[in-house]
N, C-alpha and C positions, 0 to 999 in steps of 0.2 A: 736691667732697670734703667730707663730712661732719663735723664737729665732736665729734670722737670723748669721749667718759665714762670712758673706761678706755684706760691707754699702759703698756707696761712702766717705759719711759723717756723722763721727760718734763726738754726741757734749755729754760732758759729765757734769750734773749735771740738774735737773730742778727746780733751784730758775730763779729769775728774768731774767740774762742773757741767762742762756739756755733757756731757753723756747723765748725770746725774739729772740734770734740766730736763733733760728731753724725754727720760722714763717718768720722770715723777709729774708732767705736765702732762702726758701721756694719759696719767692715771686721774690726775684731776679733769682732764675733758672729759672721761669717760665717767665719771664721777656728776657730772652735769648737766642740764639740758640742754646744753649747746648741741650742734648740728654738725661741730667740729669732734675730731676725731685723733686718733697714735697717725692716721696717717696723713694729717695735716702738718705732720709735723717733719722736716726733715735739719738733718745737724752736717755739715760741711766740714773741711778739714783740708788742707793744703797738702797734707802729709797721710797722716794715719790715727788708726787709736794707738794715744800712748806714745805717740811720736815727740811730742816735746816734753814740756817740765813735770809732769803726772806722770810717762814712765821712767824717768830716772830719778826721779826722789825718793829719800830715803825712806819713803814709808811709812813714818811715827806718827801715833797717835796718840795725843796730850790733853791735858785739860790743865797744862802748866803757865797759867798764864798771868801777870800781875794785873790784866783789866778786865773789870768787873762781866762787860760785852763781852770778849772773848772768851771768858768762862762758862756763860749761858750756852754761846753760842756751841761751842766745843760740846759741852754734854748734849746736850741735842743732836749733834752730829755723833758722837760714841755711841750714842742709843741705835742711831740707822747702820752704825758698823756691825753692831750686836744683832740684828735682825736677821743679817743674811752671813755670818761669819765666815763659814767654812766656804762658802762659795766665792767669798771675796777675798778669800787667803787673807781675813782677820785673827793676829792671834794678839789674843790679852793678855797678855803678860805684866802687862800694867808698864807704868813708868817714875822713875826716880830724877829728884831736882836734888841735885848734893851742893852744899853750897858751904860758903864762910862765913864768918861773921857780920861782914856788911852787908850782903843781903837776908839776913836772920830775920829783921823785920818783913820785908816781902815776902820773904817764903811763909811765915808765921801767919800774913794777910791775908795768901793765896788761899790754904789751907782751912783757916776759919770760912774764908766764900765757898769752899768748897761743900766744906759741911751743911752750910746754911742751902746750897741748894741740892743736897743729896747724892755730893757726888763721893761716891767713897774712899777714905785716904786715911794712911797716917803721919805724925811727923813727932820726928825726934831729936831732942836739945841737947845740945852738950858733944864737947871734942871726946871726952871718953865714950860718950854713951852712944854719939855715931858710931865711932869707929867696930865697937861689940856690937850692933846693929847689925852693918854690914857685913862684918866678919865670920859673926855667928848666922844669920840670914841668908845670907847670898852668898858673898865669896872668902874663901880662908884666905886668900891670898890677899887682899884688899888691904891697901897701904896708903890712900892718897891723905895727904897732910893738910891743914888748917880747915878742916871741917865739921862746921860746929849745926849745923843742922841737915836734916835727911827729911825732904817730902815723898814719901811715897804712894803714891798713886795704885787705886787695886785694878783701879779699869785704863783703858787703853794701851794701847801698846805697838802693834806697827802690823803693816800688809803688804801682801804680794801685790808689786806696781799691777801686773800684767794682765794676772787672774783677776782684778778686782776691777778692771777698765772694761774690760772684755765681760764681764759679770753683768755690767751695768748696759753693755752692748748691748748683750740678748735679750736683758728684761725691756728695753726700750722697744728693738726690734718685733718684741711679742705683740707688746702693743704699735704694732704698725707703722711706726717710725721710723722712716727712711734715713741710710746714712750713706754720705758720699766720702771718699777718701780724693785724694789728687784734685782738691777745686781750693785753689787759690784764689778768696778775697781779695781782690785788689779796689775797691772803691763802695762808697755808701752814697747813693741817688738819693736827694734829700728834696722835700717840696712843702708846703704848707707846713713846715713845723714837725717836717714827721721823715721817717725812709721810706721811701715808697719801693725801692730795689736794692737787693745787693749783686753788686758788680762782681763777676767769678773773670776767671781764665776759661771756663767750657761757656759762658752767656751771664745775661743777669738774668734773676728773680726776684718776679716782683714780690710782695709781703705785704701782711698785716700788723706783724708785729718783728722785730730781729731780736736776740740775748747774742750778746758778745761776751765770751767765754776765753780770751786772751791769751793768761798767762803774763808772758816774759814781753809779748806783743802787744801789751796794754796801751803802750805810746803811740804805736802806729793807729790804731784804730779812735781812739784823742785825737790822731789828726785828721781822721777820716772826717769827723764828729766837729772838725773844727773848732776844738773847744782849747783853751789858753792854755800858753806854753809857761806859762808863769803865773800864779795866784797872790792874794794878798793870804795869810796865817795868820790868826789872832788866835794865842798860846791861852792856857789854861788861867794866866795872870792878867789876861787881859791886853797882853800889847801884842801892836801887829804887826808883823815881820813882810816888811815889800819883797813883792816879784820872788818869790820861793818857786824854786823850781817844782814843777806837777808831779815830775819821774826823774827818780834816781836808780843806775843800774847798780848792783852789788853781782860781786863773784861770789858763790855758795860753792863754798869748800868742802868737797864729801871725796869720799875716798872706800876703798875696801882693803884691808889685809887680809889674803890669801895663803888665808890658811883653814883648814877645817871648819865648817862653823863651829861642831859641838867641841871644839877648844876654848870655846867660850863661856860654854853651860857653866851655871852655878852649883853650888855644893851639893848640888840632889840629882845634878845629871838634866837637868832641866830647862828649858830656855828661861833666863832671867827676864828682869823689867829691864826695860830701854835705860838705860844709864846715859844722865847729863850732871856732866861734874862743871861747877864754877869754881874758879879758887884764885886767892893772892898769891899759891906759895909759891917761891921762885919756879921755874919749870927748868929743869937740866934734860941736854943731850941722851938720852938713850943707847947712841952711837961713841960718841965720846968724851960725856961728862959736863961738856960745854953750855953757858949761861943761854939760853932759849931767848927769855923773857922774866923780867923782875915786875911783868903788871898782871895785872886780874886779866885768867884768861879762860876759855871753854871749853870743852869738847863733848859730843854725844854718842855714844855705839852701841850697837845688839849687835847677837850671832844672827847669821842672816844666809837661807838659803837659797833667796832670789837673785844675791849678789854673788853667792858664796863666797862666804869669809865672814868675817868681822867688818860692819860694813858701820860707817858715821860721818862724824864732819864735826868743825870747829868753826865761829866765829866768820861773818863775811867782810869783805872789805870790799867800798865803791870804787868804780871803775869809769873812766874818763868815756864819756857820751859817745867821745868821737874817734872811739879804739872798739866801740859796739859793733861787733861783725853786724851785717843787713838782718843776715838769719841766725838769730845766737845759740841757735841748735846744730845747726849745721857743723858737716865735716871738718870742716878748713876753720871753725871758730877757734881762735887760741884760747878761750874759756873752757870749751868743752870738757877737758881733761885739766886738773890740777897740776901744778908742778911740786919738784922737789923739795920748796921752802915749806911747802905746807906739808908734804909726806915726812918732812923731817921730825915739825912741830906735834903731828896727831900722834905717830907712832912713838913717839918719847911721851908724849901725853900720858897716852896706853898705858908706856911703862911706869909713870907716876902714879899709875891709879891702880893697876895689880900689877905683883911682882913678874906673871908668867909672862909678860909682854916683853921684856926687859930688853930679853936678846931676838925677837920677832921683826923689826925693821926693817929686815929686808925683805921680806914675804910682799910691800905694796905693790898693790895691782895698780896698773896703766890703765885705767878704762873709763867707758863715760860715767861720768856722778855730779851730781850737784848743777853746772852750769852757772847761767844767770838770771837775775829777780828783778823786776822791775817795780819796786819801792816808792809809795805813793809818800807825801809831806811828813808823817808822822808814822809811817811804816806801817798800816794797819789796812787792812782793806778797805775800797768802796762799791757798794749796794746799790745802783740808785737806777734810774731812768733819766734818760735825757732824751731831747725831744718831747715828743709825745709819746713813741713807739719807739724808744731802742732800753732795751735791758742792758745796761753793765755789771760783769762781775767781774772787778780790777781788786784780784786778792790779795797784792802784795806781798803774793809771797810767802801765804799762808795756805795755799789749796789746796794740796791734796787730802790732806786730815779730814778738811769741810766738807763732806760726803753732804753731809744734810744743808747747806746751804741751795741744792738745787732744788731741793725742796720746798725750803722756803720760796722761791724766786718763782717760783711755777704758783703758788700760792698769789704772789702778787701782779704777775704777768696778766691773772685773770679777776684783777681787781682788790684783792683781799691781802691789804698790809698785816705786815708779818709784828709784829715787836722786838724780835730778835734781829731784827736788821737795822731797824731806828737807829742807832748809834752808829751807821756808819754810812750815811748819807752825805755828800759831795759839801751840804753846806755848813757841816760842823769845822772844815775849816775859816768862815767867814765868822761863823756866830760861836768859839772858842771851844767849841765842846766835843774837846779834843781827848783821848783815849790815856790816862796817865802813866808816867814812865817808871820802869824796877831801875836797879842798879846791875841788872843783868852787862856781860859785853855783846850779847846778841843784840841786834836791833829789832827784834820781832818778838821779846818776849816784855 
């Protein structure tokens, strides 16, 4: 296959959205009278499918969200998990939010929006009536302390990175959509308001339209874009916050313990719901007793045979600009691989939340999980077009879940705004209409 000079539609990256973009655009041309076609379309990649933040992430799929947008958004995308599941190594196992007392209202929030737009769930009040919930439901062994409500979720629940990239490969390629591997973006040729090429390592192409499809490289292609490194913010109260930085990096803490997965099954032998425990209660050593942490802290995990083990993550923390390896996937990044502070913290977690973890600690695997996120103002994605002709999809952080966001964007690429995407347009940071915050210690929920 030739290295083509000229694509009507050129989408750049193949984690989850590109590739999602590029089938579902695919199927909207062919849907149309247009004269355009699957093989107007081609999707580029520096690396590979699945080479950055879409094959190492954890895989979950939630509809746990405290903003109103990301709920809509979410059930829409669980609905495109559920259409092709087995081929996308989707399993529904659904998902739990266990939480304490201060987030009682959020979760309580979350729950009622759920209902109201049909998304299926139940939740339960009260420190005894969790605890017999969990216990008698899920797991006998289930011990974790100050937890006064349980959202649980009947749909979504988590997929194989690999199978589900690769899934979404084929269906694109069906429709005639070419994909290149090893072509390095290095520039965006811009002229009347518009990209007329994008700049490769093999040549440029020219275009009629480009979708940037990012990731962790969201910033880099904002610079391509020439668009500010710093914005004004005007908060949900009304006041504006000067020169906010556009991108903030965060280390995403994931991890596996390597140990069987079905050491995880719950009391039917069964893969459980993705378990996300929030709590006050102090957190002690696992290893030897010793004070963790006296703050509100997190952690999420399933069994997991992609990873094999018990596979999750806790809580991120931002990482200094100028400590950002070039390529934050890459080999040599010191992100890549978590260290000990945090295999100490999960796996004592573990032990806090069922008793069979207690003496398990040292089982953690060395390996790639989590990396880094590239966190817009208020941590929530943005949707939008800039120029005339460039698509952004800068998820913050949020994308592999959003199967159905390529959807959408293939919708709007050929004219037809989405409503599902309105809330999350470049200019809600100028005109306040900003995404509201839980009392979560994630920044993304």
């Amino acid at each position: 296959m030739s290295f083509p000079t000229h694509c009507d539609y050129v989408i750049i990256g193949t984690g989850i959205h590109g590739l999602s973009t590029a089938w579902h655009l695919a199927l909207e041309l062919k849907n149309t009278t247009s004269s355009s076609s699957g093989k107007d379309i081609i999707v580029v990649d520096k690396s590979g499918i699945g080479a950055g933040a879409s094959g190492i992430a954890c895989g979950v799929i939630r509809n746990n969200y405290f903003q109103p947008a990301m709920q809509e958004l979410m059930a829409h995308s669980v609905a495109i998990w559920e259409e092709d599941a087995e081929k996308y190594g989707f399993w529904p196992v659904g998902y739990m939010q266990i939480s304490p007392e201060p987030m009682h209202a959020d979760a309580h929030a979350i729950y009622k929006r759920q209902h109201d737009i049909g998304y299926t769930s139940v939740f339960i009040e009260g420190e005894k009536e969790c605890m017999k919930y969990m216990k008698e439901n899920i797991f006998h062994d289930w011990q974790a302390k100050n937890i006064t409500s349980v959202l649980h979720e009947k749909k979504g629940g988590f997929a194989n990175n690999t199978k589900s990239l690769y899934r979404l490969a084929e269906k694109a390629e069906k429709e005639g959509v070419r994909i290149f591997s090893g072509v390095e973006v290095t520039g965006l040729k811009t002229g009347n308001n518009a990209v007329t090429a994008v700049e490769t390592n093999k040549g440029n192409i020219e275009c009629k339209y480009v979708i940037v499809c990012p990731g962790p490289w969201a910033k880099s292609f904002w610079d391509m874009l020439d668009l500010p490194e710093k914005i004004d913010v005007k908060d949900r109260e009304g006041k504006i916050h000067k020169d906010v930085k556009m991108w903030t990096y965060y280390c995403l803490q994931e991890g596996t313990l390597g140990v069987d997965p079905s050491f995880g099954m719950d009391n039917n032998g069964n893969k459980p719901p993705v378990i996300h425990v929030d709590t006050d209660a102090p957190l002690f050593s696992s290893e030897d007793g010793s004070l963790i942490t006296d703050k509100m802290w997190g952690l999420y995990y399933k069994p997991d045979f992609h990873f094999v083990g018990i596979q999750g993550g806790a809580a991120p923390y931002i990482v200094d600009e100028e400590n950002v390896a070039v390529d934050p996937y890459g080999i040599d990044s010191p992100y890549y691989v978590v260290g000990p502070e945090f295999a100490h913290m999960w796996t004592s977690a573990l032990a806090h939340c069922q008793k069979r973890y207690e003496d398990q600690f040292r089982y953690f695997k060395k390996e790639p999980s989590g990396g880094l996120g590239a966190f817009t103002p208020d941590n929530f994605p943005v949707f939008d077009t800039f120029l005339d002709n460039c698509y952004l999809i800068a998820d913050s952080n949020h994308g592999y879940k959003m199967i159905g966001v390529g959807k959408l964007v293939a919708k709007e690429v050929l004219g037809k705004k989405q409503s599902l995407l309105e809330p999350f347009r470049f200019d809600r940071y100028k005109t306040g209409e900003l995404h509201p915050v839980s009392h979560s210690p994630f920044p993304w929920s």
